[in-house]
mmCIF file of the N, C-alpha and C atoms, coordinates in Angstrom:
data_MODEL
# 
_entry.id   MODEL 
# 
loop_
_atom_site.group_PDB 
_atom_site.id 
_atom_site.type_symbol 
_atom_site.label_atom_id 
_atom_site.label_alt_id 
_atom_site.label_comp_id 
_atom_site.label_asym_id 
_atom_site.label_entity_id 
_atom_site.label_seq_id 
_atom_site.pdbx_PDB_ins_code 
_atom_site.Cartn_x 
_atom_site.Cartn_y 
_atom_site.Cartn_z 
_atom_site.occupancy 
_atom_site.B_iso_or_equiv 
_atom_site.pdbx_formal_charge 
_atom_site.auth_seq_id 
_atom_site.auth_comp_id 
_atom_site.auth_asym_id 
_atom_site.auth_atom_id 
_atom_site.pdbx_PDB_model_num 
ATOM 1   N N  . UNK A 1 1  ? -53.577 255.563 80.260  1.00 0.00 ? 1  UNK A N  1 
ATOM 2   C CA . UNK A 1 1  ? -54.208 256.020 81.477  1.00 0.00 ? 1  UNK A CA 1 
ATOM 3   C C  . UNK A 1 1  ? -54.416 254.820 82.402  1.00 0.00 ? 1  UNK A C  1 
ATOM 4   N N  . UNK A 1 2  ? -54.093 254.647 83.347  1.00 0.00 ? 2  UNK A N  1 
ATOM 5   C CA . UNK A 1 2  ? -54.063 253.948 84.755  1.00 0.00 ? 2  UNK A CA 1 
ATOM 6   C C  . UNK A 1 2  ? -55.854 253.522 84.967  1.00 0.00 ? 2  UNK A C  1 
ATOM 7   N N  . UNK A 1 3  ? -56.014 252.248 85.487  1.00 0.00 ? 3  UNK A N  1 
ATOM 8   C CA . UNK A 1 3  ? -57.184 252.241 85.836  1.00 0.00 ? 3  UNK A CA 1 
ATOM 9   C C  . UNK A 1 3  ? -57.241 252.549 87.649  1.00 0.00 ? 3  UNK A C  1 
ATOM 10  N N  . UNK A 1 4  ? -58.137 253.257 88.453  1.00 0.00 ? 4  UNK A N  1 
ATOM 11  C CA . UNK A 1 4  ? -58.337 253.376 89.559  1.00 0.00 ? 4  UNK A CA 1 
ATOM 12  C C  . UNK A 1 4  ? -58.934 252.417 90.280  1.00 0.00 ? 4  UNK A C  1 
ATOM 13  N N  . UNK A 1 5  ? -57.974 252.374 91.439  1.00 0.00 ? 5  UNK A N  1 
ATOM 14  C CA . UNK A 1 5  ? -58.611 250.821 92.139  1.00 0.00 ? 5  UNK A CA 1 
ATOM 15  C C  . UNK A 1 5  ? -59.515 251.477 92.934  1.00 0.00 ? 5  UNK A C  1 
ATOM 16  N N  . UNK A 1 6  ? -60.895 251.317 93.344  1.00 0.00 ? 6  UNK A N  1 
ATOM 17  C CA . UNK A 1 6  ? -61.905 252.166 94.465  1.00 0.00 ? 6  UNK A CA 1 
ATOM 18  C C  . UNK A 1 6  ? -62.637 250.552 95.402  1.00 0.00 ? 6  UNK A C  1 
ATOM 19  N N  . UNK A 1 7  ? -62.131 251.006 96.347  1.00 0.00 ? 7  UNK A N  1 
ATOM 20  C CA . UNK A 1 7  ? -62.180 249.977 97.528  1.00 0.00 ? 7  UNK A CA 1 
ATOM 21  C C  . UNK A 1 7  ? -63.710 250.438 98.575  1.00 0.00 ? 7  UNK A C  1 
ATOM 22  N N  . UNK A 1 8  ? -64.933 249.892 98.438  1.00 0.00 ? 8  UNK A N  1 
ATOM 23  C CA . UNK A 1 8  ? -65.752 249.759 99.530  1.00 0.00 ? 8  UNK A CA 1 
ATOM 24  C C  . UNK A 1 8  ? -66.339 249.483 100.599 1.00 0.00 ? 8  UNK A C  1 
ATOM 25  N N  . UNK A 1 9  ? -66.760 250.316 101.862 1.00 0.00 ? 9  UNK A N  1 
ATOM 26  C CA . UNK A 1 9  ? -66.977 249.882 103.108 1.00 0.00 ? 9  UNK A CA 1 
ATOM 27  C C  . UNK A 1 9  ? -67.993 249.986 103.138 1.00 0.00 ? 9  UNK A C  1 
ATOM 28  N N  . UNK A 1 10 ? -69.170 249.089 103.411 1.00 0.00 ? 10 UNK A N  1 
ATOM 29  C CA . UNK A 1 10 ? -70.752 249.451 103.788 1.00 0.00 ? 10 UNK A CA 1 
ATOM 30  C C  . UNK A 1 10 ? -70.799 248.971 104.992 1.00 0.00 ? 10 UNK A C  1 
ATOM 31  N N  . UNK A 1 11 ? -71.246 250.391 105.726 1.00 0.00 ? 11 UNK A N  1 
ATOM 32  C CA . UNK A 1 11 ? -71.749 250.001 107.039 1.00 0.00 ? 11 UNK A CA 1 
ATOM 33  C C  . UNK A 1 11 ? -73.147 249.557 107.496 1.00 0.00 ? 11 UNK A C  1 
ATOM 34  N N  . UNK A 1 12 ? -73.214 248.570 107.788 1.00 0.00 ? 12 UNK A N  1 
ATOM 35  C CA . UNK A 1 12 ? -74.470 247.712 107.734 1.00 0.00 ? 12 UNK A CA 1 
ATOM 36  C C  . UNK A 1 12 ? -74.689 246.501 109.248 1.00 0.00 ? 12 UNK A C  1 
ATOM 37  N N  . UNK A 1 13 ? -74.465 247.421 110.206 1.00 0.00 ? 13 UNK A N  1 
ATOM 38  C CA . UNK A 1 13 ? -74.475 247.005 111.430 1.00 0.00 ? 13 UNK A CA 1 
ATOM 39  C C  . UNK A 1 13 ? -75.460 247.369 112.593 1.00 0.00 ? 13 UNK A C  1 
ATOM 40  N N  . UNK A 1 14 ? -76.775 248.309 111.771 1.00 0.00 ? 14 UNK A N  1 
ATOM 41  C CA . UNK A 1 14 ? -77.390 249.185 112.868 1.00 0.00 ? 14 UNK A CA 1 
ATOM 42  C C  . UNK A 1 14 ? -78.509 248.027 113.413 1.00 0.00 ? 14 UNK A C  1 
ATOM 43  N N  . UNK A 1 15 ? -78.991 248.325 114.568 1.00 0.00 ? 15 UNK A N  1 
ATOM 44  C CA . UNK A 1 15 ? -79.728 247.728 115.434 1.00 0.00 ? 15 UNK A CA 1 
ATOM 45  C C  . UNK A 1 15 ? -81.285 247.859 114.990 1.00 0.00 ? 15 UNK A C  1 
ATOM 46  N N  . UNK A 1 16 ? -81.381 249.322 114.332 1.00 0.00 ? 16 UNK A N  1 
ATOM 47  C CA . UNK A 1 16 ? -82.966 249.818 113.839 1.00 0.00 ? 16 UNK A CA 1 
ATOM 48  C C  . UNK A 1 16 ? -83.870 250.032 114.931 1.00 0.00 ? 16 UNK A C  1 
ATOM 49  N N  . UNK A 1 17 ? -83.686 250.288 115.960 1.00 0.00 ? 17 UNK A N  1 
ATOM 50  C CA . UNK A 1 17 ? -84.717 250.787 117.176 1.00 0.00 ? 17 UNK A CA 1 
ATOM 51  C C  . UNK A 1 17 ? -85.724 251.401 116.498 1.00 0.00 ? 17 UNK A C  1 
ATOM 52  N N  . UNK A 1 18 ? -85.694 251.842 115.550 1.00 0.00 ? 18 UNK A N  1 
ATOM 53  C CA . UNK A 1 18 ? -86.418 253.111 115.203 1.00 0.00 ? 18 UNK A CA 1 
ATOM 54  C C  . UNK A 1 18 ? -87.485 252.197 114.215 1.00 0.00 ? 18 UNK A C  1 
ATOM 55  N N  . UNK A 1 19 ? -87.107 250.969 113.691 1.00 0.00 ? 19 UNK A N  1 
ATOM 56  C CA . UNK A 1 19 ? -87.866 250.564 113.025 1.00 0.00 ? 19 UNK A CA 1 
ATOM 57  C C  . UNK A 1 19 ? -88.285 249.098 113.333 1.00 0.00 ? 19 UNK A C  1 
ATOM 58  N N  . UNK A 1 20 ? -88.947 249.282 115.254 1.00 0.00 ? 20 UNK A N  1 
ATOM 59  C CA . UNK A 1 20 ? -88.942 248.217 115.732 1.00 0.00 ? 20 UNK A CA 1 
ATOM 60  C C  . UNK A 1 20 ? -90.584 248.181 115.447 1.00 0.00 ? 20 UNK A C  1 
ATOM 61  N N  . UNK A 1 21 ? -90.828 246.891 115.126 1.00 0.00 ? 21 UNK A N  1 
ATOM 62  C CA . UNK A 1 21 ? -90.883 245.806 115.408 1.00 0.00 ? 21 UNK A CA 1 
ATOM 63  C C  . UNK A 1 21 ? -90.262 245.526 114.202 1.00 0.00 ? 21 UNK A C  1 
ATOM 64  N N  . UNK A 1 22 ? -89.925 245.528 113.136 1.00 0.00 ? 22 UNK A N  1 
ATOM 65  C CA . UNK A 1 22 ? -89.253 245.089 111.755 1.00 0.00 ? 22 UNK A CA 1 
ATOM 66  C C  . UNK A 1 22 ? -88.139 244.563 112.153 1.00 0.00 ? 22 UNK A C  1 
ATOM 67  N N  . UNK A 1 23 ? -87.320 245.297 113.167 1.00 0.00 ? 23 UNK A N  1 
ATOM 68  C CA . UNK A 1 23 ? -85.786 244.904 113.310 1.00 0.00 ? 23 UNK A CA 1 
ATOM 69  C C  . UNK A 1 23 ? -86.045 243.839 114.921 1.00 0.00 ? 23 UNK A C  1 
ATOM 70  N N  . UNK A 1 24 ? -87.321 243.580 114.728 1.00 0.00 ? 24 UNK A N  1 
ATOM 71  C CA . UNK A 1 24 ? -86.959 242.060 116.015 1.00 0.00 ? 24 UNK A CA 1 
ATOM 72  C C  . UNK A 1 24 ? -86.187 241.115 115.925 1.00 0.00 ? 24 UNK A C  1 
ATOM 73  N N  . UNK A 1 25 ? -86.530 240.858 114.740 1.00 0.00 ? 25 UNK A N  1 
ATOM 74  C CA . UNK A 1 25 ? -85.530 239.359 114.361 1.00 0.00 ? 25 UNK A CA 1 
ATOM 75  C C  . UNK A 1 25 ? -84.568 239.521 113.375 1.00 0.00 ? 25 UNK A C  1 
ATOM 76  N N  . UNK A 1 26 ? -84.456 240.784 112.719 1.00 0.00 ? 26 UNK A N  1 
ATOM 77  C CA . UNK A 1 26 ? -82.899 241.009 111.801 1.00 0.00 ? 26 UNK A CA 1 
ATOM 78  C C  . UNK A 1 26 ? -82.848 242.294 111.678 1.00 0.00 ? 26 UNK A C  1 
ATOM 79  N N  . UNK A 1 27 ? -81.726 242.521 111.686 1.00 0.00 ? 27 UNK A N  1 
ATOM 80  C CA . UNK A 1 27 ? -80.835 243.945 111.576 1.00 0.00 ? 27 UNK A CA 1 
ATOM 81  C C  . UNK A 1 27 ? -81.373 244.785 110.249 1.00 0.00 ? 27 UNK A C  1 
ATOM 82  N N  . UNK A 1 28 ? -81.264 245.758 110.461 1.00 0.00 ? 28 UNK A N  1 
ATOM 83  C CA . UNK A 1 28 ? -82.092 247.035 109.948 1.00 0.00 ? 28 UNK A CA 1 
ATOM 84  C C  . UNK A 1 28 ? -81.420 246.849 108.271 1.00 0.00 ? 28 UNK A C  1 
ATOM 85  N N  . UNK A 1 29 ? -80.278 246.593 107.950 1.00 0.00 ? 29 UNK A N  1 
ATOM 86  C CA . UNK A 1 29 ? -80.106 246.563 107.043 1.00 0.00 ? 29 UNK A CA 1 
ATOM 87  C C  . UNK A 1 29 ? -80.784 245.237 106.187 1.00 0.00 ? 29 UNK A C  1 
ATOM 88  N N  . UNK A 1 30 ? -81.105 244.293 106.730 1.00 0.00 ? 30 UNK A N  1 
ATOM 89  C CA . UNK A 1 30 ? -82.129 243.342 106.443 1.00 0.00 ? 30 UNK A CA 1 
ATOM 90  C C  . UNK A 1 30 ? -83.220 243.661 106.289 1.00 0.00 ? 30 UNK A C  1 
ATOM 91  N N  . UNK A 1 31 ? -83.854 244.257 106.552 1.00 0.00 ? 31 UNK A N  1 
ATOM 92  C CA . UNK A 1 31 ? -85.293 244.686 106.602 1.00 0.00 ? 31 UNK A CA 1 
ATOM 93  C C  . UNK A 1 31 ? -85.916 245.014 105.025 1.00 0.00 ? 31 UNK A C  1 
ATOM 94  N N  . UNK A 1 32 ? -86.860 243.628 104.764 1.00 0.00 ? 32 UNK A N  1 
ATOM 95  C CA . UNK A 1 32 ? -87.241 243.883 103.437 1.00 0.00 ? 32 UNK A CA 1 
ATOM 96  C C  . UNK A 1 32 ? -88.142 245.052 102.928 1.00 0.00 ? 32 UNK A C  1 
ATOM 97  N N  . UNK A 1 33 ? -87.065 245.445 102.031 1.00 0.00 ? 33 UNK A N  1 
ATOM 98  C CA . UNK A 1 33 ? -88.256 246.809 101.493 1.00 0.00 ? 33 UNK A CA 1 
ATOM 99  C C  . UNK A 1 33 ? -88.907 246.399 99.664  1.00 0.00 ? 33 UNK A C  1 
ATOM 100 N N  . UNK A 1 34 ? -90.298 246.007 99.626  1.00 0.00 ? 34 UNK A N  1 
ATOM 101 C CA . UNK A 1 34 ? -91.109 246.113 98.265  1.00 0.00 ? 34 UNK A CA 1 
ATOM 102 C C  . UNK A 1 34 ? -91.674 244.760 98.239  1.00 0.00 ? 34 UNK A C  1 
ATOM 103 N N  . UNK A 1 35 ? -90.765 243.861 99.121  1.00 0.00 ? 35 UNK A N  1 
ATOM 104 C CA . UNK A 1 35 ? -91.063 242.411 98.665  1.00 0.00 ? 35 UNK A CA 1 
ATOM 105 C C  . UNK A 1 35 ? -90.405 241.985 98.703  1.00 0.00 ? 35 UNK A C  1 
ATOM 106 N N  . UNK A 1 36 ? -89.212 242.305 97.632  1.00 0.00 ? 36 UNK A N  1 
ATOM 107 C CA . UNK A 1 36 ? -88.301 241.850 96.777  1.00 0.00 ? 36 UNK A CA 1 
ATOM 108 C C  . UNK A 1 36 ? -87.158 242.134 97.186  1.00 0.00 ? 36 UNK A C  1 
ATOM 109 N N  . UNK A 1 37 ? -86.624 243.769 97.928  1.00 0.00 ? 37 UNK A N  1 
ATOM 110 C CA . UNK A 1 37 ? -85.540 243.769 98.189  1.00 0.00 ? 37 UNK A CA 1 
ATOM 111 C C  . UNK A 1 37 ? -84.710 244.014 99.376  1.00 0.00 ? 37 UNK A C  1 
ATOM 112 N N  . UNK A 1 38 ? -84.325 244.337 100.030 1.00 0.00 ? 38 UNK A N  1 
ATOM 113 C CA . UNK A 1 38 ? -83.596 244.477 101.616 1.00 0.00 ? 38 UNK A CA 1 
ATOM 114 C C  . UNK A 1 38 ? -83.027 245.712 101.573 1.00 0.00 ? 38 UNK A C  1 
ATOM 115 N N  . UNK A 1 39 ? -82.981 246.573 102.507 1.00 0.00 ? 39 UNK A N  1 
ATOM 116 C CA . UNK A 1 39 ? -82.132 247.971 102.600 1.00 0.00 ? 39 UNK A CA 1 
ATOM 117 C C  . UNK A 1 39 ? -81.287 247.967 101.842 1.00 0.00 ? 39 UNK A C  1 
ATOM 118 N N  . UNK A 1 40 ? -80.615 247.098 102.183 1.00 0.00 ? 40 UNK A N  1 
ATOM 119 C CA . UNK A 1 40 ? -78.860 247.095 101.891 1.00 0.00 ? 40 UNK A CA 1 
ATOM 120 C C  . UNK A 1 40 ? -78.339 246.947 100.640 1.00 0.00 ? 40 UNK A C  1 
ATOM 121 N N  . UNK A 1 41 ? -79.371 246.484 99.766  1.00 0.00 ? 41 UNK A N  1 
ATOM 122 C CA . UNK A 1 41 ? -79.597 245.751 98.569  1.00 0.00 ? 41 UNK A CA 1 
ATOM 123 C C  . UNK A 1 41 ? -79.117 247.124 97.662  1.00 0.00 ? 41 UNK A C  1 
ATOM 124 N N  . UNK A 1 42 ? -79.833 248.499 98.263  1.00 0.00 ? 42 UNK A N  1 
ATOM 125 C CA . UNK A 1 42 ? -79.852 249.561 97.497  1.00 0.00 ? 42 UNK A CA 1 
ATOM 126 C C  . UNK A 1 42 ? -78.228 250.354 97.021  1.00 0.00 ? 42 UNK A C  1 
ATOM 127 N N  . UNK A 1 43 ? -77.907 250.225 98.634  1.00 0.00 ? 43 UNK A N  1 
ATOM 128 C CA . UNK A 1 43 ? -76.350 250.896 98.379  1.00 0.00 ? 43 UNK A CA 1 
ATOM 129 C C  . UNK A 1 43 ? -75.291 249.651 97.616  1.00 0.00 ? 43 UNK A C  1 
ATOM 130 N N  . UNK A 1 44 ? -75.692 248.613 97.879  1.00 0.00 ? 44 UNK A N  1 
ATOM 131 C CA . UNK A 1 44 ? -74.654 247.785 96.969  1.00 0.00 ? 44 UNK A CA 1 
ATOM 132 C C  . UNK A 1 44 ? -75.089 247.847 95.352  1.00 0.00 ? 44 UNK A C  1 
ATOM 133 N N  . UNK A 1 45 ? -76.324 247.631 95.016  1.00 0.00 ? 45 UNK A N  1 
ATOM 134 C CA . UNK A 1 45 ? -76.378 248.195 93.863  1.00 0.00 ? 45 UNK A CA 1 
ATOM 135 C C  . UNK A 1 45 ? -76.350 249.654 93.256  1.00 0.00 ? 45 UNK A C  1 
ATOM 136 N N  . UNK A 1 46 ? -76.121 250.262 93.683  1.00 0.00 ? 46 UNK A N  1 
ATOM 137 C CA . UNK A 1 46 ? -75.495 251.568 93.621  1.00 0.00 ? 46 UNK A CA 1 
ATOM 138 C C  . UNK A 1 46 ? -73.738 251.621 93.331  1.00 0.00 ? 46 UNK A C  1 
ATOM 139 N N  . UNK A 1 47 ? -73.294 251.052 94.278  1.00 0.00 ? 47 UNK A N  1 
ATOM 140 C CA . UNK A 1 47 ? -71.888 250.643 94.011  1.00 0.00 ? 47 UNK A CA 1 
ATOM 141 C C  . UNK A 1 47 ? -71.262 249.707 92.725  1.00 0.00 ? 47 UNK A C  1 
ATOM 142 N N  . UNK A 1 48 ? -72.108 248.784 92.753  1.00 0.00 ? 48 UNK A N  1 
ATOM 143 C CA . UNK A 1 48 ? -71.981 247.914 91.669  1.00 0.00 ? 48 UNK A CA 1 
ATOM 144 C C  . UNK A 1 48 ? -71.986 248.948 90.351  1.00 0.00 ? 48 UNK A C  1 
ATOM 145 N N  . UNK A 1 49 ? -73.715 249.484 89.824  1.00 0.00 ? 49 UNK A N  1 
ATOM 146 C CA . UNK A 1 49 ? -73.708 250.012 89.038  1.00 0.00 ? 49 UNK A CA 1 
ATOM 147 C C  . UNK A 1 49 ? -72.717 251.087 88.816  1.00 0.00 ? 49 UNK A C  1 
ATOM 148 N N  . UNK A 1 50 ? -71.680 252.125 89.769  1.00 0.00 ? 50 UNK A N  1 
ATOM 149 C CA . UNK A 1 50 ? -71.235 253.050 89.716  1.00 0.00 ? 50 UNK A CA 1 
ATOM 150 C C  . UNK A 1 50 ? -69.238 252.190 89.139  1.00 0.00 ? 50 UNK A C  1 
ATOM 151 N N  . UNK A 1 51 ? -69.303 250.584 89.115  1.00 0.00 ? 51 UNK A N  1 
ATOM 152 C CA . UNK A 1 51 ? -68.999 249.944 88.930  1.00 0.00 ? 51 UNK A CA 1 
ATOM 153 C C  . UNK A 1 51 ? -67.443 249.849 89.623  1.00 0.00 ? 51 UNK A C  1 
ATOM 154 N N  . UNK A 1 52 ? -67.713 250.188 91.134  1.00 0.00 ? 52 UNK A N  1 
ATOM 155 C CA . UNK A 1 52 ? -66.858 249.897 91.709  1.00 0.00 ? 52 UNK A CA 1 
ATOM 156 C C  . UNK A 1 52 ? -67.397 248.251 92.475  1.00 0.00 ? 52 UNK A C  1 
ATOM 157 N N  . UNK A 1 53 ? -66.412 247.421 92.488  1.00 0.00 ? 53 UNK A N  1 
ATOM 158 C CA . UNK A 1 53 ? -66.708 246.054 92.719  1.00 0.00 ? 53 UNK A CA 1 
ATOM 159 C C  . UNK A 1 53 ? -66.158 245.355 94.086  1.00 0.00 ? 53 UNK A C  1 
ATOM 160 N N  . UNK A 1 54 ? -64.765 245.977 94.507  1.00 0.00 ? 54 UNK A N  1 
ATOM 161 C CA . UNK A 1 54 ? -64.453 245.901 95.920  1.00 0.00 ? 54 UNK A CA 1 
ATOM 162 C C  . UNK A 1 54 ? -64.860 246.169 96.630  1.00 0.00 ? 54 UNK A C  1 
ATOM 163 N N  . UNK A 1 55 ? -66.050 245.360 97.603  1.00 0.00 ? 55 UNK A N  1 
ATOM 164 C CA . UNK A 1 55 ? -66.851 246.234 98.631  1.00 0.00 ? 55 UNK A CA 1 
ATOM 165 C C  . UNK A 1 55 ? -66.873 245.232 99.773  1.00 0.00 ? 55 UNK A C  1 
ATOM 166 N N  . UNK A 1 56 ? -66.487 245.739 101.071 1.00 0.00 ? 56 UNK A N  1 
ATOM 167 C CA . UNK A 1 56 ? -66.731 244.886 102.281 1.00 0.00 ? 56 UNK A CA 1 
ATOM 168 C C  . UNK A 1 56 ? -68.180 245.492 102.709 1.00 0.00 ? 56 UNK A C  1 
ATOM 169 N N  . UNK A 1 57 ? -68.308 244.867 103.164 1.00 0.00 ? 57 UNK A N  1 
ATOM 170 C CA . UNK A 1 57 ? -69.805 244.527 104.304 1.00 0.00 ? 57 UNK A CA 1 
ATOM 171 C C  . UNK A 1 57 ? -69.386 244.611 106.118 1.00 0.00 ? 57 UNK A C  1 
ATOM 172 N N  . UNK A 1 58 ? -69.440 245.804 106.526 1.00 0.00 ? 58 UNK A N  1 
ATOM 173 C CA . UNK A 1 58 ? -69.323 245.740 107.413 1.00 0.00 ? 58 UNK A CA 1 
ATOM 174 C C  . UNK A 1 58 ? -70.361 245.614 108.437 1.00 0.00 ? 58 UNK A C  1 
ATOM 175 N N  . UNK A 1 59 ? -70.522 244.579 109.347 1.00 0.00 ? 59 UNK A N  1 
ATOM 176 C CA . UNK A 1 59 ? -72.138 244.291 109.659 1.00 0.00 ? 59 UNK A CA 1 
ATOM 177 C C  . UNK A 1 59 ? -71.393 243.969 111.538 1.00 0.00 ? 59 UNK A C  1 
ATOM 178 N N  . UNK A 1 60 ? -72.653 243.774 112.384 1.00 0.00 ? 60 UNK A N  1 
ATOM 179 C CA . UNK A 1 60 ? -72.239 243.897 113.959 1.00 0.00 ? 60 UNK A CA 1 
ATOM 180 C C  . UNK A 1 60 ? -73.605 243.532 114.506 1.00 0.00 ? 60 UNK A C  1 
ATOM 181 N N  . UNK A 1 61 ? -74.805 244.061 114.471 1.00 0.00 ? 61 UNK A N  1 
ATOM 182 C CA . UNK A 1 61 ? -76.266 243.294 115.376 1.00 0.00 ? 61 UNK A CA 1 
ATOM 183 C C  . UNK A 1 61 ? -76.822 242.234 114.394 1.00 0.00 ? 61 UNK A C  1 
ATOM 184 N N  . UNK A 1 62 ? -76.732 241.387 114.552 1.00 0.00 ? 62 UNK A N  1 
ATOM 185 C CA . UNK A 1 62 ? -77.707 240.324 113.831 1.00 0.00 ? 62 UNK A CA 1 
ATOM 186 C C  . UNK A 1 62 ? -76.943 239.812 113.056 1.00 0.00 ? 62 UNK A C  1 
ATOM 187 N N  . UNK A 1 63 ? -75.782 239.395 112.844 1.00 0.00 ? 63 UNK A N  1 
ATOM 188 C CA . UNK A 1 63 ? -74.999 239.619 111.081 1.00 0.00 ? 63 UNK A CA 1 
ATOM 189 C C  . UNK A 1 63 ? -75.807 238.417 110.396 1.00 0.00 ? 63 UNK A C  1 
ATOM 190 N N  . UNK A 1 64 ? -75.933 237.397 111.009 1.00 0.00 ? 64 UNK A N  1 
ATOM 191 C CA . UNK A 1 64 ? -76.374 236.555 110.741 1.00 0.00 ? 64 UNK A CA 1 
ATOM 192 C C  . UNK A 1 64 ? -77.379 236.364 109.746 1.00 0.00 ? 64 UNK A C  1 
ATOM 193 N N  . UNK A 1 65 ? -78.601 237.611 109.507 1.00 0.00 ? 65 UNK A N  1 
ATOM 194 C CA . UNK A 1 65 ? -79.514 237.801 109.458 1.00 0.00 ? 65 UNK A CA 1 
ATOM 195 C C  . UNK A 1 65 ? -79.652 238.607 107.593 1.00 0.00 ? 65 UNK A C  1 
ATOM 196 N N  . UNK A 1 66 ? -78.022 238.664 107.447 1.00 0.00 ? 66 UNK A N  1 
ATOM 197 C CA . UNK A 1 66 ? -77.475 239.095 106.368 1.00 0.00 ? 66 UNK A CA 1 
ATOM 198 C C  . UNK A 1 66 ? -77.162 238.223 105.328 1.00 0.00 ? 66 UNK A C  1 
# 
């Protein structure tokens, strides 16, 4: 049986208006949630665990901030 190659795109570029003042100085997917972890943190470990490992980061307001 063939192993399946599964290729990931996370879109991780939003501005967060909605969760302003948090997203003043970094992009919504930055935005620490517990302490400990960042939005974004969630869907990549999700991916990871589901143990697909090819994943781009697609990022656009703040990237920097990533």
């Amino acid at each position: 049986m063939s192993k399946i190659k599964t290729l990931a795109f996370v879109m991780a570029g939003g501005e967060g208006t909605r969760l302003y003042p948090l997203t003043k100085e970094r992009s919504k997917p930055s935005v620490p949630f517990g302490g400990r972890y960042r939005i974004v943190d969630f869907a990549l470990s999700n991916l990871i665990n589901s143990k697909i490992y090819s994943i781009y980061l697609l990022v656009q307001y703040k990237s920097q901030s990533l």
